[in-house]
C-alpha distance (Angstrom), angle and dihedral (degrees) to the residues before:
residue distance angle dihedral
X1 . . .
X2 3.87 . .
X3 4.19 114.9 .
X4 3.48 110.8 -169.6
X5 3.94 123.6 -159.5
X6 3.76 121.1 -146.4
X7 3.72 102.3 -94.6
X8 3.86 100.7 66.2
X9 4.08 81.4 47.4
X10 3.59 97.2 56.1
X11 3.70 100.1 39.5
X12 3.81 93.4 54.0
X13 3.60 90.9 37.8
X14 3.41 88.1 60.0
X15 3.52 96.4 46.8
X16 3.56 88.9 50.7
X17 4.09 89.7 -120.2
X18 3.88 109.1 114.4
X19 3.90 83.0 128.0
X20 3.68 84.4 75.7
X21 4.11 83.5 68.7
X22 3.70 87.5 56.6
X23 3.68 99.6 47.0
X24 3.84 93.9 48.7
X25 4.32 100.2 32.9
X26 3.63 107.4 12.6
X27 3.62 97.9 -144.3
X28 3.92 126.7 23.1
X29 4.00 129.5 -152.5
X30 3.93 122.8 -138.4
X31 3.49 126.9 -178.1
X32 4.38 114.3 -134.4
X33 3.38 83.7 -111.4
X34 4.06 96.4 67.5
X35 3.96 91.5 37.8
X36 3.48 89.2 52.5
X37 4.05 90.0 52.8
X38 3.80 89.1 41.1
X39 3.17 106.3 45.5
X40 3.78 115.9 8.0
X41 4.01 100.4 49.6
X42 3.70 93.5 33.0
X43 3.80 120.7 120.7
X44 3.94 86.8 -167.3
X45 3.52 107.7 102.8
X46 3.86 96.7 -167.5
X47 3.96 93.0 44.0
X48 3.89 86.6 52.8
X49 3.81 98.2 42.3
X50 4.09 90.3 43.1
X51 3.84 93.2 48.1
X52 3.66 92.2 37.1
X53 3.89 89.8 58.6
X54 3.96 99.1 38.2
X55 4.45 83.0 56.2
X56 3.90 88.5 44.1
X57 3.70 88.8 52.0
X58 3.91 94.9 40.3
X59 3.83 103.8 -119.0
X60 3.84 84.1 112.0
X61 4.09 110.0 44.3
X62 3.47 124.5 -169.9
X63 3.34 114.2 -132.1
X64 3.97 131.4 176.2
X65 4.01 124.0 -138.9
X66 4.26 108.4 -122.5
X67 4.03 75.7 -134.3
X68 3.29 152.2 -20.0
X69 3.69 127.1 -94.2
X70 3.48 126.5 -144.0
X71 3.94 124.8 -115.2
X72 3.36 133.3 -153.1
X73 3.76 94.0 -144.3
X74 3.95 127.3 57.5
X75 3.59 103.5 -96.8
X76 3.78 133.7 173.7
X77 4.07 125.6 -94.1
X78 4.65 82.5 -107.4
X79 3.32 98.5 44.2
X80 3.74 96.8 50.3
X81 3.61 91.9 44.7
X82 3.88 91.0 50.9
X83 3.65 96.8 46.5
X84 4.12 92.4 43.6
X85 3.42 82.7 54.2
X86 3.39 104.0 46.2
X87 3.77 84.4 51.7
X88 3.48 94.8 57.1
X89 3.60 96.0 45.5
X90 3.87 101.5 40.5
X91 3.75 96.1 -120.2
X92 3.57 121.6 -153.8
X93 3.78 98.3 -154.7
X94 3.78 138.5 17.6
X95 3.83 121.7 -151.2
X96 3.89 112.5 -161.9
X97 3.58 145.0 68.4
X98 3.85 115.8 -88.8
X99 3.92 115.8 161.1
X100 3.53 121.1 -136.6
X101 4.04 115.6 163.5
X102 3.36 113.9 165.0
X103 3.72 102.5 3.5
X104 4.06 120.7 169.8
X105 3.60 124.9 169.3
X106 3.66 117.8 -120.4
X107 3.55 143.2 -169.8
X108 3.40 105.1 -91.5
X109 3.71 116.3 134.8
X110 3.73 91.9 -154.9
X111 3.74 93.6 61.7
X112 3.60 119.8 72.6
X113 4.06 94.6 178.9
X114 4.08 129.7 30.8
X115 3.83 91.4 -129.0
C-alpha cells in the first residue's frame, strides 16, 4: 500500500504530472484529511481540478484510518492521518515530507511512536 501526504499531491498537481504516481505505484491511498487540504481548501484551481479527477478516476483513493495513533512529536492533522493509516494498513511506501532530526524513542507510555 502507498499513502501519500499532501505535499507530493500538490507539487505534481501543480505541475500537471500526477500520472507520474500512476506510472511508478499504480494506485495511491489518501486519507480525507489530505483531500480535504488538497482539494477542498485549495485556492488552486488546477491542483483541485487535477486531484479531483485522479480520485474520481481511482489512482488517488480515499481511505480513512480505523484510528488515530498517538505521536510523540507535534505533527499536523495529514500527516497523522497518513502515518495512522499507513500503520494500519502496512504500507510499503510513504510519499511526503515529515521531519524527524534527532528522533529517539522513549519510555513514555503515552506515546505509541517516536515521531
Amino acid at each position: 500500500m502507498i499513502v501519500a501526504n499532501s505535499s507530493p499531491l500538490i507539487a505534481l498537481s501543480r505541475l500537471d504530472r500526477l500520472d507520474i504516481l500512476e506510472a511508478l505505484f499504480g494506485k495511491v491511498n489518501i486519507p480525507n484529511v489530505v483531500r480535504q487540504e488538497t482539494v477542498l481548501e485549495t485556492t488552486v484551481e488546477n491542483q483541485r481540478e487535477s486531484i479531483s479527477k485522479s480520485i474520481n478516476s481511482y489512482l488517488i483513493i480515499v481511505v480513512e484510518p480505523t484510528f488515530e495513533y498517538r505521536f510523540k512529536r507535534k505533527l499536523h492533522s495529514g500527516e497523522k492521518a497518513v502515518l495512522s493509516l499507513g500503520l494500519q494498513r502496512s504500507f510499503s511506501c510513504h510519499l511526503g515530507r515529515i521531519s524527524m532530526p534527532g528522533w529517539a524513542p522513549d519510555n513514555n507510555e503515552n506515546s505509541l511512536f517516536p515521531w
